[in-house]
C-alpha positions as CSV (number, residue, x, y, z in Angstrom):
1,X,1.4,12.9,4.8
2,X,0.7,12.7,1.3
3,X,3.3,9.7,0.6
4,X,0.9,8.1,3.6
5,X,-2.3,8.4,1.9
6,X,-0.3,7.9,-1.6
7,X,0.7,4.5,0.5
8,X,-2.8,3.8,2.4
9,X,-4.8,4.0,-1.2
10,X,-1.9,1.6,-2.8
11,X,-2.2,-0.1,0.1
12,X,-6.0,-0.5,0.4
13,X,-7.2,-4.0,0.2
14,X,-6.7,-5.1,-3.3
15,X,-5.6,-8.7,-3.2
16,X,-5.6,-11.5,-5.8
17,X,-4.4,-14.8,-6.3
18,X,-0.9,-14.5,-7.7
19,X,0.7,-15.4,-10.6
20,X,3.3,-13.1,-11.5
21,X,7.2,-13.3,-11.4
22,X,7.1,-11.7,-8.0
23,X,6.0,-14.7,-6.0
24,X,6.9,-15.5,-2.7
25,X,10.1,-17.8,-3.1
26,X,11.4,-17.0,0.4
27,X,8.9,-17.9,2.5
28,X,8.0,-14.3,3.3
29,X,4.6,-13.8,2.5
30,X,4.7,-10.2,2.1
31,X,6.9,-10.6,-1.2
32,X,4.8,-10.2,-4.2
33,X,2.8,-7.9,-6.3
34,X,-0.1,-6.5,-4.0
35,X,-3.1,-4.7,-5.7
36,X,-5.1,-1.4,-3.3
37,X,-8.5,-2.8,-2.8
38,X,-10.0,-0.6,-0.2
39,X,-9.5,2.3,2.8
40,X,-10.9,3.2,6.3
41,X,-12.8,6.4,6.2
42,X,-13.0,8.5,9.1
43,X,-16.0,6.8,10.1
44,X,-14.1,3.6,10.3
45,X,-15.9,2.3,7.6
46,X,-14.5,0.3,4.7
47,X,-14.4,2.6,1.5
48,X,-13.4,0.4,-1.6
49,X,-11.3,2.2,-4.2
50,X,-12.4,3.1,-7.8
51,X,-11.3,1.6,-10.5
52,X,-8.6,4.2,-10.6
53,X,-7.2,3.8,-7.9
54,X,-7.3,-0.2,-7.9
55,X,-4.2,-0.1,-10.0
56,X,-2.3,1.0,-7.0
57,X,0.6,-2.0,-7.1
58,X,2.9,-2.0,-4.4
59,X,5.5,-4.3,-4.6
60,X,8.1,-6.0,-2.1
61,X,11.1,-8.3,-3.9
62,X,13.1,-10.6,-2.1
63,X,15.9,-8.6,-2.4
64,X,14.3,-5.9,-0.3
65,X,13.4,-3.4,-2.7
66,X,10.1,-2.3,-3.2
67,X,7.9,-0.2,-5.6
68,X,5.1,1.8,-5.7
69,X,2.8,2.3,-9.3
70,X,0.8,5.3,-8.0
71,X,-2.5,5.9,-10.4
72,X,-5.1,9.3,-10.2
73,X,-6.9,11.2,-12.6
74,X,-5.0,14.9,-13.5
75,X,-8.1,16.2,-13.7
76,X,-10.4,14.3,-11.7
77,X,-12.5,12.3,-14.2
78,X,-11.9,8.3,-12.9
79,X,-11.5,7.4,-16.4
80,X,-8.5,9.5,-17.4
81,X,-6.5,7.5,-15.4
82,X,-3.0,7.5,-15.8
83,X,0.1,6.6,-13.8
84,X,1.0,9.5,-11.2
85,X,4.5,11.2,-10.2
86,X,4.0,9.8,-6.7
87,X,4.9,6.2,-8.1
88,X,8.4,5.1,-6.0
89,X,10.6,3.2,-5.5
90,X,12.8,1.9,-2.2
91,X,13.8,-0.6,0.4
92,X,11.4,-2.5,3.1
93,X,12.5,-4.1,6.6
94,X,10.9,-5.4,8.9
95,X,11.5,-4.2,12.2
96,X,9.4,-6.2,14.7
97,X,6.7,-9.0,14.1
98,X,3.9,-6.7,12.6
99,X,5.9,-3.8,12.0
100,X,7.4,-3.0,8.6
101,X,9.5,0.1,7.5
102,X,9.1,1.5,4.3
103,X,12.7,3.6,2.9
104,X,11.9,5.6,0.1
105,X,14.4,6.5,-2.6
106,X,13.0,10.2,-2.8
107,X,13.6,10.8,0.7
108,X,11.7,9.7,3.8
109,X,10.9,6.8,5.8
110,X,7.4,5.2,6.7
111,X,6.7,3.0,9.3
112,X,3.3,0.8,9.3
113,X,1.4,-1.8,10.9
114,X,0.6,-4.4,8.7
115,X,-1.1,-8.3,9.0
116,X,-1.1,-11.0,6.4
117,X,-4.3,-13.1,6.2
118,X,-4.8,-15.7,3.3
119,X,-4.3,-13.0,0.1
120,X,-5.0,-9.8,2.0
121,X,-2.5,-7.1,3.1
122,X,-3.7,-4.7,5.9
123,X,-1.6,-1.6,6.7
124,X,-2.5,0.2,9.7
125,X,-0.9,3.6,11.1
126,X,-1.5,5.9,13.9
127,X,-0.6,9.7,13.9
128,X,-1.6,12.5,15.4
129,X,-3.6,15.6,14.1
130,X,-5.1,18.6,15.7
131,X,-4.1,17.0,18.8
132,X,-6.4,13.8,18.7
133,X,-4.6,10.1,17.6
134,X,-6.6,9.6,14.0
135,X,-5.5,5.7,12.5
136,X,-5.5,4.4,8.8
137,X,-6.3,1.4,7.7
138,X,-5.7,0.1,4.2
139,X,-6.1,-3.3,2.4
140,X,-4.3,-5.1,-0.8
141,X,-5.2,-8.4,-2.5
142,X,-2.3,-10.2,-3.9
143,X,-2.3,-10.1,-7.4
């Protein structure tokens, strides 16, 4: 659970125009450097990140191996942020149109929702807890 909120944050809607080394050669356009922007709260509301947690990167190469750059504060002040142990690394596949499966090199594998629209990433996931279906939605901007 905590690689799937680790994942959602990264994943939250932080998407920029990109520039970097990582671009999309392939004709995927999930390759590239995506930035968290913001998350679904249980409300279904749109909660966007701090600046903190905005350096969230995930990353999906070509090659399909992917990264994670994980940020936090150790002791909860935003601006003592640092990089955070829960950075990874892996492989990505997609399994169906829409679906995409996360393999990560610590162990575990993650399976999400996720929609491309212009320069924004959306990951959604469904799970259950306490016995009710609860879903997660995050969103990147390509950076």
């Amino acid at each position: 659970m905590k690689k799937l909120l680790v994942l959602s944050a990264a994943l939250l809607g932080i998407f920029f125009t990109s520039c970097s080394s990582d671009d999309d050669d392939s004709g995927n356009p999930l390759i590239g450097s995506w930035g968290f922007f913001q998350d679904e709260n249980a409300n279904g509301e749109l909660e966007e990140g701090d600046e903190c947690s905005k350096k969230l990167t995930l990353i999906f190469r070509e090659d399909m191996s992917f990264e994670l750059e994980a940020y936090g504060s150790i002791t909860g002040d935003p601006d003592e942020c640092e990089k955070d142990s829960d950075s990874d690394t892996g492989t990505w596949a997609i399994l169906s149109e829409g679906v995409l499966a996360i393999t990560f090199d610590s162990g575990g594998v993650e399976e999400f929702n996720y929609s491309i629209e212009n320069n924004t990433l959306t990951f959604t996931s469904t799970y259950e807890s306490n016995g009710e279906t609860e879903t997660e939605r995050s969103i990147y901007i390509r950076r």
